[in-house]
C-alpha positions as CSV (number, residue, x, y, z in Angstrom):
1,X,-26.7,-4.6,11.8
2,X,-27.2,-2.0,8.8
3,X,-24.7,0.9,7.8
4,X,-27.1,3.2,9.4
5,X,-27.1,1.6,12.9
6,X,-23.7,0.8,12.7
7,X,-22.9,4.7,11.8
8,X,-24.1,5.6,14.8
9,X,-22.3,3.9,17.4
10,X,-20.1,6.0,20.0
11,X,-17.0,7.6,18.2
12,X,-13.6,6.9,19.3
13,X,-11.7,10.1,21.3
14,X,-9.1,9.1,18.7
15,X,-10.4,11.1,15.5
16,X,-8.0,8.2,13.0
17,X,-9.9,5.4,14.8
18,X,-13.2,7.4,14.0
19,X,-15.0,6.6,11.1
20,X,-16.7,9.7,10.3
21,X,-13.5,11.7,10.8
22,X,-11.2,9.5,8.7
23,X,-13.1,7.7,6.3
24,X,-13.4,9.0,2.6
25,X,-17.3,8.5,2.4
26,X,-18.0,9.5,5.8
27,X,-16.6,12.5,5.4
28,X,-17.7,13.3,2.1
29,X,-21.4,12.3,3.6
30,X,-21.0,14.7,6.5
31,X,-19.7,17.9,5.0
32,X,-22.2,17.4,2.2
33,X,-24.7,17.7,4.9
34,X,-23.1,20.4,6.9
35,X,-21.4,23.0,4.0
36,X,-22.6,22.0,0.7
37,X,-22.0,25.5,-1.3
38,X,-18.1,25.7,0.6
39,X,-15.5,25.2,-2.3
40,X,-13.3,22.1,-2.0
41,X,-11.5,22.2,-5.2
42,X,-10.4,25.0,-8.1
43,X,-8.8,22.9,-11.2
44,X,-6.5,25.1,-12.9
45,X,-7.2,25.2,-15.6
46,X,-10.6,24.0,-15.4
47,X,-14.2,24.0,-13.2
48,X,-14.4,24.3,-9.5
49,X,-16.5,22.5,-7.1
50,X,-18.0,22.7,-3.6
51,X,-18.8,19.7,-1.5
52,X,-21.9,19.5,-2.8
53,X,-20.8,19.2,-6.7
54,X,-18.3,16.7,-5.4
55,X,-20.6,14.7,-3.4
56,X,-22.8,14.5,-6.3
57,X,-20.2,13.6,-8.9
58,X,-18.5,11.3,-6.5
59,X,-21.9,9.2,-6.0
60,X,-22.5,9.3,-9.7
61,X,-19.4,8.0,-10.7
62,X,-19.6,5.3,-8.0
63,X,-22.4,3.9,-9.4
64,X,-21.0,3.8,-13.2
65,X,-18.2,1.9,-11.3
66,X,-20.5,-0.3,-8.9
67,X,-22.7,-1.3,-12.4
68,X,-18.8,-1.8,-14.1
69,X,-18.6,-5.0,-11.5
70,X,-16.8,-3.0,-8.5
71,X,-18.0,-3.6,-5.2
72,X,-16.7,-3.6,-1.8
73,X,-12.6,-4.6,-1.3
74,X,-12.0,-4.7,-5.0
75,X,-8.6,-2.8,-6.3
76,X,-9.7,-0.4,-9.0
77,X,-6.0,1.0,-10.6
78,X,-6.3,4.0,-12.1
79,X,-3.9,5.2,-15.1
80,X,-4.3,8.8,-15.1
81,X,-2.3,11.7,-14.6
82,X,-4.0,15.3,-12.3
83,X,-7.5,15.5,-13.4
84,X,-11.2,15.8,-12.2
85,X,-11.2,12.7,-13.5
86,X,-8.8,11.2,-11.4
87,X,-9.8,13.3,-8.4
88,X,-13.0,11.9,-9.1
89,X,-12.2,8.3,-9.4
90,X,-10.4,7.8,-6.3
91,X,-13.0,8.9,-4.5
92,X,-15.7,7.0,-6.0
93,X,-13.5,3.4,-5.5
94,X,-13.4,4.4,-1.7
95,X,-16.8,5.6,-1.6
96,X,-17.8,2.0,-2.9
97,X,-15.7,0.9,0.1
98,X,-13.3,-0.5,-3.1
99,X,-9.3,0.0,-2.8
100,X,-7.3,2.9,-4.8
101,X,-4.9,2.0,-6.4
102,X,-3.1,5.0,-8.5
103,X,-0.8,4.2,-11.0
104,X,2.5,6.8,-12.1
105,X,1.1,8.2,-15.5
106,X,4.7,8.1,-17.2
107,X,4.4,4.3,-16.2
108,X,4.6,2.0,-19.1
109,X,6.2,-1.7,-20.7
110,X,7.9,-3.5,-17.6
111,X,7.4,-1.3,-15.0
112,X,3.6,-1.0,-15.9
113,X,3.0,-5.0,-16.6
114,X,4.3,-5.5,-13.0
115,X,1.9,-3.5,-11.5
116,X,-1.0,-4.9,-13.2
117,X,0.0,-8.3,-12.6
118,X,0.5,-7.8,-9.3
119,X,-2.3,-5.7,-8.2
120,X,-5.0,-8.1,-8.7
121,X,-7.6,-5.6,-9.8
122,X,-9.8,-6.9,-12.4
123,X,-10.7,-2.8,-13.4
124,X,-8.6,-0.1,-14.4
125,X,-9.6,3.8,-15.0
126,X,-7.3,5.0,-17.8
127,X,-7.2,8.4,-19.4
128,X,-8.0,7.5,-23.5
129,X,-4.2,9.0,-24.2
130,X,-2.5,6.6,-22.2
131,X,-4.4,2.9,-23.1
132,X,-2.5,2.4,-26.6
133,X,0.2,1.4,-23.8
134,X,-1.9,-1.9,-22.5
135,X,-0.6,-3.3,-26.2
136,X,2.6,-3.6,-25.4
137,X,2.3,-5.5,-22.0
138,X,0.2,-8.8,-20.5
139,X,-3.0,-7.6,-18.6
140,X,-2.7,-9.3,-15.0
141,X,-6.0,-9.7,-13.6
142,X,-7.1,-6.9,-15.4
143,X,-10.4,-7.7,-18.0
144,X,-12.0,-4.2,-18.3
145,X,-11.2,-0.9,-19.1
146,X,-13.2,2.5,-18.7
147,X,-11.9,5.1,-20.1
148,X,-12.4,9.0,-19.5
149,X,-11.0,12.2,-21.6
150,X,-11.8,11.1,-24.5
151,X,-12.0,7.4,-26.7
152,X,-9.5,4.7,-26.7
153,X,-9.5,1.7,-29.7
154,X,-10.1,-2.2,-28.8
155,X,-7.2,-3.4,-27.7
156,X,-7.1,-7.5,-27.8
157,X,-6.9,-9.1,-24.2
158,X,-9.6,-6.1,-22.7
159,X,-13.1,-5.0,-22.8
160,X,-12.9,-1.3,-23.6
161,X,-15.3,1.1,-22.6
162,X,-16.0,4.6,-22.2
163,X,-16.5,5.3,-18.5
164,X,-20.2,7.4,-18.8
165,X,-21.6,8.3,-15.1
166,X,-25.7,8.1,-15.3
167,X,-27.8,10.8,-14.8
168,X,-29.2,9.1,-11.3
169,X,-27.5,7.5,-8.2
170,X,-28.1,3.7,-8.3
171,X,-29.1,3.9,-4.3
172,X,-29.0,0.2,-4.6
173,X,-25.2,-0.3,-5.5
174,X,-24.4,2.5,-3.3
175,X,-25.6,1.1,-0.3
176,X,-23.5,-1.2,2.1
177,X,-23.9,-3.9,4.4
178,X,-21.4,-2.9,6.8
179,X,-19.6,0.4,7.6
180,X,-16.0,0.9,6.3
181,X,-13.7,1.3,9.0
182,X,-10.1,3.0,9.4
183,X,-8.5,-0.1,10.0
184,X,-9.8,-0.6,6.4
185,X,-7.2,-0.6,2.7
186,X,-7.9,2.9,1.4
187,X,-5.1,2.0,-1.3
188,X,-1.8,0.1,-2.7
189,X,0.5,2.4,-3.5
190,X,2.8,1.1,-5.4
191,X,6.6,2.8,-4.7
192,X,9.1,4.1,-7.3
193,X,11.0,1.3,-7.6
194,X,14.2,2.6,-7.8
195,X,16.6,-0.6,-8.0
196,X,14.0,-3.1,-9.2
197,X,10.3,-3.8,-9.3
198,X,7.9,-1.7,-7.3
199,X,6.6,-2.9,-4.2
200,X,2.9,-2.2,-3.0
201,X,2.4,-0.5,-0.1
202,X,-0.7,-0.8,1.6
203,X,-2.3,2.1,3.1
204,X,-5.2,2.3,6.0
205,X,-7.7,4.8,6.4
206,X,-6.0,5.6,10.0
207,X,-2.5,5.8,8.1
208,X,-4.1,8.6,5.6
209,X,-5.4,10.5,8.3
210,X,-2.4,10.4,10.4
211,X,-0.6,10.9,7.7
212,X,-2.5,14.4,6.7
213,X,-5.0,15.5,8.8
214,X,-3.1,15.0,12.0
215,X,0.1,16.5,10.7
216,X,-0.8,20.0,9.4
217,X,-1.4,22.2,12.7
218,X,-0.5,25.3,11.0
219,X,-2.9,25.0,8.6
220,X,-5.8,27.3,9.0
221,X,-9.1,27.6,8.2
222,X,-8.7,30.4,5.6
223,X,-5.8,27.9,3.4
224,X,-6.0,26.6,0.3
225,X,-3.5,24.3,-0.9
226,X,-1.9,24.0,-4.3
227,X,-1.9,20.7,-5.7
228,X,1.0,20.9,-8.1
229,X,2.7,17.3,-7.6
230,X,0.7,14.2,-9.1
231,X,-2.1,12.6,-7.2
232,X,-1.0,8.9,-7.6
233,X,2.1,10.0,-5.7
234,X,1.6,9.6,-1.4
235,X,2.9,13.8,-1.4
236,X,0.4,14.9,-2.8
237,X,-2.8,12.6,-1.9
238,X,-1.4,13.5,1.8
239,X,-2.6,17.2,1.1
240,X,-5.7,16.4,-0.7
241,X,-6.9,14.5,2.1
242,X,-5.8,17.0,4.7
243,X,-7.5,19.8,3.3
244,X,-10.6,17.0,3.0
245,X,-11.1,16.1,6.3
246,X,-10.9,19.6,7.6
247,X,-13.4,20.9,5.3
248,X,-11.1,23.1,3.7
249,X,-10.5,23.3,-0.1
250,X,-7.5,22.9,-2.7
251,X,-6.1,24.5,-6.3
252,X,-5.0,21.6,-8.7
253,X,-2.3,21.7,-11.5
254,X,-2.8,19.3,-13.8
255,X,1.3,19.0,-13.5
256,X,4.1,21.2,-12.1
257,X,5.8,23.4,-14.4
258,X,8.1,26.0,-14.0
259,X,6.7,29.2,-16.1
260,X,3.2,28.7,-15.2
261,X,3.2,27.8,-11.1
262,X,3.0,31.1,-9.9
263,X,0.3,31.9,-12.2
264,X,-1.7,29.2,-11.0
265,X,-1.1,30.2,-7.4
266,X,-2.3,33.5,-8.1
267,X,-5.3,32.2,-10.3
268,X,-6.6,29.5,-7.4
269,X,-6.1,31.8,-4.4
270,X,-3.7,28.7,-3.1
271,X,-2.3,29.7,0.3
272,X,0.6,27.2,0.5
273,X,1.8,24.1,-1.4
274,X,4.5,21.3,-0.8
275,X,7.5,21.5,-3.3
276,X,9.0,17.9,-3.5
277,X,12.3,17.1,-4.8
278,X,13.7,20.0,-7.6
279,X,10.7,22.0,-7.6
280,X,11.9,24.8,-5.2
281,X,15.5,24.6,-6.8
282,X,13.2,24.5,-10.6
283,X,11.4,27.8,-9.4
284,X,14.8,29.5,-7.9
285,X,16.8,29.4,-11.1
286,X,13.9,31.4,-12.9
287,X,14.8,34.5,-13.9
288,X,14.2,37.3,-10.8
289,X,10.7,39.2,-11.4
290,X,9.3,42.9,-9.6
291,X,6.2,40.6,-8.9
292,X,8.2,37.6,-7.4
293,X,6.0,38.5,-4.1
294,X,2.8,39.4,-5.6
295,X,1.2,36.3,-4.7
296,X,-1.3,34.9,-2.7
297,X,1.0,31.5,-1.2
298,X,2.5,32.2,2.9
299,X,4.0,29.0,3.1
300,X,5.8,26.3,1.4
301,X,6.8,22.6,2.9
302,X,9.9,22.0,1.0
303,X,11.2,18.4,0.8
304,X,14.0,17.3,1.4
305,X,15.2,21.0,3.3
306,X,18.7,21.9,1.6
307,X,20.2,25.2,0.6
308,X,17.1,26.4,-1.4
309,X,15.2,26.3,1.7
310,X,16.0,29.4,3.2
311,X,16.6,31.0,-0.6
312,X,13.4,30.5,-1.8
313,X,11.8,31.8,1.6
314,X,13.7,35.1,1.1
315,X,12.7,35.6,-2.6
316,X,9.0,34.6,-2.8
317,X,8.6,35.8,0.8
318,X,6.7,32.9,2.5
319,X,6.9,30.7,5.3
320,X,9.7,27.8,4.9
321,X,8.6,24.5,6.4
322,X,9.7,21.0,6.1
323,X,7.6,17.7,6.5
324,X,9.7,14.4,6.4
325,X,7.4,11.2,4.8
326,X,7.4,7.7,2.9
327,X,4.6,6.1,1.7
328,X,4.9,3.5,4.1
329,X,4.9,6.1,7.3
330,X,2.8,8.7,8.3
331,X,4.7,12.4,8.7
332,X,5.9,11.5,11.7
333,X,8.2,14.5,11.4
334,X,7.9,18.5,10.7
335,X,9.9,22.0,11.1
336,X,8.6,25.4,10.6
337,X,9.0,28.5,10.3
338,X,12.2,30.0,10.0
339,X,13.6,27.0,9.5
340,X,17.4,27.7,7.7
341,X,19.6,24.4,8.8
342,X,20.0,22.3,6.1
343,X,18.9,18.6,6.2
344,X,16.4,19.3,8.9
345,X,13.2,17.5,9.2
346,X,11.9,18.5,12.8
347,X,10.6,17.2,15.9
348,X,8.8,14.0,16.1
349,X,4.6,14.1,16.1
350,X,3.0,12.8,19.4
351,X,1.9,9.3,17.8
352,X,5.6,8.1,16.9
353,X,8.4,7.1,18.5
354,X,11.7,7.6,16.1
355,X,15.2,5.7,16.9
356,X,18.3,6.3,15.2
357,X,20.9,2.6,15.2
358,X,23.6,1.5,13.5
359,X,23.2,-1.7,11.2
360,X,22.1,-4.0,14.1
361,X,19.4,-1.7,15.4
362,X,21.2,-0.9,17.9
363,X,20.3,2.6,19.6
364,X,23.2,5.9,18.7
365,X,23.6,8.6,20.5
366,X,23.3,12.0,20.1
367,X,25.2,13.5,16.7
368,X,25.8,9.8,15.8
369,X,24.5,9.1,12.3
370,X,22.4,5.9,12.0
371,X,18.8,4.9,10.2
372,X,15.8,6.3,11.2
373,X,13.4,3.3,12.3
374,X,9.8,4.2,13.5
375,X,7.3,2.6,15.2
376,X,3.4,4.6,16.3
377,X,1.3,3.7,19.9
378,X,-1.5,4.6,17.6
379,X,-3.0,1.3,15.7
380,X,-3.0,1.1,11.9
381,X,-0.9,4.5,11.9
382,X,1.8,2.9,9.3
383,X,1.3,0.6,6.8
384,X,-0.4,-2.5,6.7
385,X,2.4,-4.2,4.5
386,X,3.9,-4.7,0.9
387,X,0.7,-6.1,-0.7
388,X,2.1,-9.9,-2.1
389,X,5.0,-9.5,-0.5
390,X,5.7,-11.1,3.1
391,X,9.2,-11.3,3.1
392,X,9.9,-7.4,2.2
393,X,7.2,-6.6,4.6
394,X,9.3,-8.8,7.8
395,X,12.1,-7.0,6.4
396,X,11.0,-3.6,6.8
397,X,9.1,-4.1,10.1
398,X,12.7,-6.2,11.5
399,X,12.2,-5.8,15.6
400,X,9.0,-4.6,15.8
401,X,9.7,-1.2,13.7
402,X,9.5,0.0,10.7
403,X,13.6,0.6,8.7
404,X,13.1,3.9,6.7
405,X,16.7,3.6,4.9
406,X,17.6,6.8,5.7
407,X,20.7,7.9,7.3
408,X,19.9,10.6,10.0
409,X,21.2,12.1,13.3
410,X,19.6,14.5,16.2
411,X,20.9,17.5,17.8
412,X,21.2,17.6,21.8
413,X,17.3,19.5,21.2
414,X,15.7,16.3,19.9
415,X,15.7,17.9,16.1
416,X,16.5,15.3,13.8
417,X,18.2,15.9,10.6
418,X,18.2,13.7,7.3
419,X,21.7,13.0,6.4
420,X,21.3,10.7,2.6
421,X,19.7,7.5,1.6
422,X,21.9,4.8,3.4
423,X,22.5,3.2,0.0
424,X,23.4,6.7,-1.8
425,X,26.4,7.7,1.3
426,X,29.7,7.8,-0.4
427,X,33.0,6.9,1.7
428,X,35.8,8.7,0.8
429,X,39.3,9.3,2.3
430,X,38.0,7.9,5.9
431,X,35.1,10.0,5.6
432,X,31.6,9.9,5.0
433,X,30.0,12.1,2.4
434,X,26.1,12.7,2.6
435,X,25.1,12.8,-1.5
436,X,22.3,15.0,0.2
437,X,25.1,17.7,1.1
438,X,27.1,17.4,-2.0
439,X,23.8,17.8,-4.2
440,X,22.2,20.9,-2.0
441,X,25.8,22.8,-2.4
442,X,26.1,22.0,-6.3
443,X,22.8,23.3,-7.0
444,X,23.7,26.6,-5.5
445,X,25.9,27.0,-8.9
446,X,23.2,29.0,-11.2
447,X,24.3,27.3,-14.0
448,X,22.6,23.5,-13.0
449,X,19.5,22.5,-12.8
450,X,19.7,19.1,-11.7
451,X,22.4,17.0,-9.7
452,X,23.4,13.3,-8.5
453,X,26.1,12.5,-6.8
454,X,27.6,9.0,-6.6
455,X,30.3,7.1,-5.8
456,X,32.6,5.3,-8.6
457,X,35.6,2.9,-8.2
458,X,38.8,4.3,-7.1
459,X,42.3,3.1,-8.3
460,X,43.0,3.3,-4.8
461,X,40.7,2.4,-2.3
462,X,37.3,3.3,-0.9
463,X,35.1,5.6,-3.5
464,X,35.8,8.8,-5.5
465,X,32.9,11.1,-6.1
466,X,30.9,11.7,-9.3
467,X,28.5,13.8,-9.7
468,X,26.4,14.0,-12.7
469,X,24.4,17.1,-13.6
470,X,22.1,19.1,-16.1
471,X,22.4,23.1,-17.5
472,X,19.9,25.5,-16.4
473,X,20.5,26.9,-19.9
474,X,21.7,27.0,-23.3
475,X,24.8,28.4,-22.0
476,X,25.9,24.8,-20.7
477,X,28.3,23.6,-17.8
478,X,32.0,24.3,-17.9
479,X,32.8,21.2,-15.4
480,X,36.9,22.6,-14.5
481,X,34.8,26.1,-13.3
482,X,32.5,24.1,-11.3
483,X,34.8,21.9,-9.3
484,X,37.1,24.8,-9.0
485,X,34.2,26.5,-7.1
486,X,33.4,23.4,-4.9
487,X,37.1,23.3,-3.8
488,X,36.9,26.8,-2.3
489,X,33.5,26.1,-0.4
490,X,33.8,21.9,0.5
491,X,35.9,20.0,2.6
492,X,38.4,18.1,0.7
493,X,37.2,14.9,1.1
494,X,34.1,16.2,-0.7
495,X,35.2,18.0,-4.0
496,X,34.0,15.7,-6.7
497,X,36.6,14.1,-8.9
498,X,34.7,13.8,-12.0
499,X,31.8,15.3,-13.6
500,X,29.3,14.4,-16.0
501,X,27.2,16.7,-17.9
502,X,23.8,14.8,-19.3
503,X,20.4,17.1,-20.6
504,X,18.8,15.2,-18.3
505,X,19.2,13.1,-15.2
506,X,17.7,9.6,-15.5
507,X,14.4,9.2,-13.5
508,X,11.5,6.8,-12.4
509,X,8.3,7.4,-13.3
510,X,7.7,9.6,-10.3
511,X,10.3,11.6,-10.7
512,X,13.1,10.2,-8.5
513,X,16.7,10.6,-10.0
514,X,17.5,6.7,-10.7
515,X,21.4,6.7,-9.4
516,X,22.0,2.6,-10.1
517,X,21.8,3.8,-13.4
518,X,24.4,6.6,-12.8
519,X,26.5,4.2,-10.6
520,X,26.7,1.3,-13.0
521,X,27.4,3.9,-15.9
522,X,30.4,5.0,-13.8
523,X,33.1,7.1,-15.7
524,X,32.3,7.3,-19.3
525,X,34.2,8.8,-22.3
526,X,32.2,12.0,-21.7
527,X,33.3,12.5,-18.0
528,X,35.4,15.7,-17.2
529,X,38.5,14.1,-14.7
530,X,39.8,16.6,-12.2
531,X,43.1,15.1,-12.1
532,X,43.5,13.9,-15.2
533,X,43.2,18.2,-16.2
534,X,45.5,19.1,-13.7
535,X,48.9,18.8,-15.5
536,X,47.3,20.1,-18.9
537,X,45.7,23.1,-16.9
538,X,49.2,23.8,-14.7
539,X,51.3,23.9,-18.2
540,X,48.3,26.1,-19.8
């Protein structure tokens, strides 16, 4: 049967399980037919193109890549950070019917060697800045190398290229024997790794869509969304292939910073964004502006939902939302607008069914705090596994569902709520203390930028509480001022015992503040004690 024929058999009612809904080149294909001169994407800074610019492009580049050796089911990584190039790429390797697979741009010595050793992808894409790094680690399966913005030097172990699309489609090396389906690897997404190597998570077609497409509702046809985190995290390639497979278009930052964001929304016309992690908290400790509402943006998914929530709704005047995720799910939760409780993540979407169970999966009851496990009536709507990696995948999937790690309870309305990372809860005093919590109300202080809170041995028994953090400014941290403040607005059981003051807050290549670090580091020489000032501060 040729593509052609097979392209035009009946379509599922289920748009995920329908090809030309949820596949990358399908949809490219159709809306390259249907609304060629309708802007998809606005680079900022750069060009802009409609879907017929990026339908173009995309089939050039696919067949540089198809003549490069890629064909169908080959893993193409790509080393590049927010980019028309990298926008480009990823498109092309699905367009060939090849599999994604992004990797962090800050990646580099161990963390990067794993990846290519265990991706089994005999290409990689890399921007020319970042291949000097492919010296200092053992190349895996990869043999060649095309690179884009700009020229990279031979490196020993590779063949080097530059990455030139031709001037014509190779219809030939575009054309496929069979369809790709939804139940078809769109990519291996490789996670942050956090407490040891990163695992791969592979990713369907029918996950992507379920993942974006089906999740934004409120999204409407006059939106644009601002691309401000990196592509070759799940967050953001969510919202890219959201605003895709509606037709709808996207602004792109090449990376999120602080002083020019707001600029860039106003520049792109971007009607809404997702702000992961600090980012709200980043933009809320700016200094106040007249124009902090003279903007174009009406809503704003902030993940996780803590005390900025609500704080950066008021200022910026938008919409507040929340959308809960991991790359190995598919936003099987979302709350919005108005929302103001912090830790909530919503109600769950109509293809998932959520539990909350204590540690033998056993079902909790309502206000009970427990991990979220998942499991979807809808086929291929979560991952298809750890790529190499059987055991974590029989793991995660233990009884049939899928164990998110997360600690979270639900309210007598079915709204659930995240609570912490089950790893990152701290016991203290009897009590359990959500890092989550403790974080959201430190960051309140105007004086920090970033915060961790951990748990560190106590003389005593059970944990105390440590929470490291960073100055918003020059003026610094005066740790007895902050804890003094957390004692008049926390629980007892909460108010840290130490503090640490660091520039900056060790992280993974993707962002994510690495706390084993924090935790092993403990109570160093530089860490302000609570009790051990109290007898110096009473005589004072």
């Amino acid at each position: 049967m040729s593509e052609d024929t097979a392209h035009k058999t009946v379509a599922p009612s289920d748009p995920a399980l329908d090809r030309n809904r949820s596949v990358l080149r399908y949809i490219l294909d159709g809306y390259a037919q249907t609304q060629p001169e309708a802007p998809f994407v606005q680079f900022w800074p750069g060009p802009s193109w409609t879907y017929g610019e990026l339908h173009r492009k995309v089939r050039l580049r696919a067949s540089a890549l198809a003549q490069a050796g890629v064909g169908r089911g080959d893993h193409v990584l790509c080393l590049m950070g927010n980019s028309p190039d990298l926008l480009c790429s990823w498109f092309a390797i699905n367009y060939l019917g090849a599999v994604y697979v992004p990797i962090n741009a800050g990646a580099r010595g161990h963390m990067l060697e794993h990846i290519l050793s265990d991706a089994d992808a005999p290409v990689l894409i890399a921007q020319a800045a970042l291949v000097e790094r492919l010296s200092e680690i053992s190349p895996g399966a990869v043999k060649t190398v095309l690179v884009v913005e700009g020229e990279a030097a031979a490196i020993s172990g590779y063949d080097v290229r530059t990455l030139v699309d031709p001037e014509k489609e190779d219809m030939q090396a575009l054309s496929l024997s069979q369809p790709i389906e939804p139940w078809d690897l769109h990519a291996i997404m490789y996670t942050s790794g956090t407490t040891g190597n990163a695992k791969g998570v592979m990713s369907t077609y029918a996950q992507h869509y379920t993942m974006g497409p089906d999740a934004f509702d409120c999204v409407g046809t006059d939106d644009r969304c601002m691309i401000c985190g990196p592509i070759f995290h799940c967050g953001s390639t969510l919202y890219v292939n959201a605003m895709l497979a509606r037709g709808l278009s996207i602004g792109m930052m090449r990376e999120f910073k602080t002083d020019t964001f707001w600029q860039a929304v106003r520049e792109t016309g971007s009607t809404y964004c997702l702000l992961l992690g600090v980012m709200a908290a980043f933009l809320l400790k700016a200094p106040v502006r007249p124009d902090d509402r003279d903007h174009p943006l009406r809503r704003a998914f902030i993940t996780p939902f803590g005390e900025d929530g609500p704080l950066f709704a008021e200022r910026f005047g938008v919409e507040a939302w929340t959308i809960y995720n991991m790359t190995e799910i598919a936003s099987p939760l979302h709350a919005g607008p108005g929302i103001t409780a912090k830790g909530i993540a919503g109600k769950p979407r109509p293809w998932c069914e959520l539990r909350i169970v204590d540690e033998n999966d056993m079902p909790l009851g309502t206000g009970e705090v427990g991990e979220l496990i998942i499991r979807s009536h809808r086929p291929w709507a979560l991952m298809a596994g750890y790529y190499k990696n059987p055991a974590a995948t029989v793991d995660a999937m233990r009884n049939g569902w899928f164990h998110t790690g997360d600690s979270f309870r639900r309210d007598e309305d079915g709204t659930y709520y995240f609570v912490d990372r089950l790893k990152d809860i701290i016991r203290r005093r009897g009590e359990n203390i959500s890092s989550f919590a403790l974080e959201s109300e430190v960051l309140g202080m105007a004086e920090i930028r970033a915060c961790a809170a951990v748990a560190v041995p106590s003389e005593f028994t059970e944990d105390e509480v440590l929470i490291v953090v960073s100055p918003a400014s020059a003026q610094g941290i005066d740790p007895a001022s902050v804890l003094d403040r957390l004692s008049v607005t926390l629980p007892r059981y909460m108010v840290p015992r130490y503090l640490r003051v660091l520039d900056d807050l060790p992280k993974t290549a993707s962002g994510k503040v690495q706390k084993h670090l924090l935790r092993k580091e403990g109570v160093t020489d530089d860490t302000f004690d609570r009790e051990a000032a109290k007898p110096a501060r009473a005589e004072a």
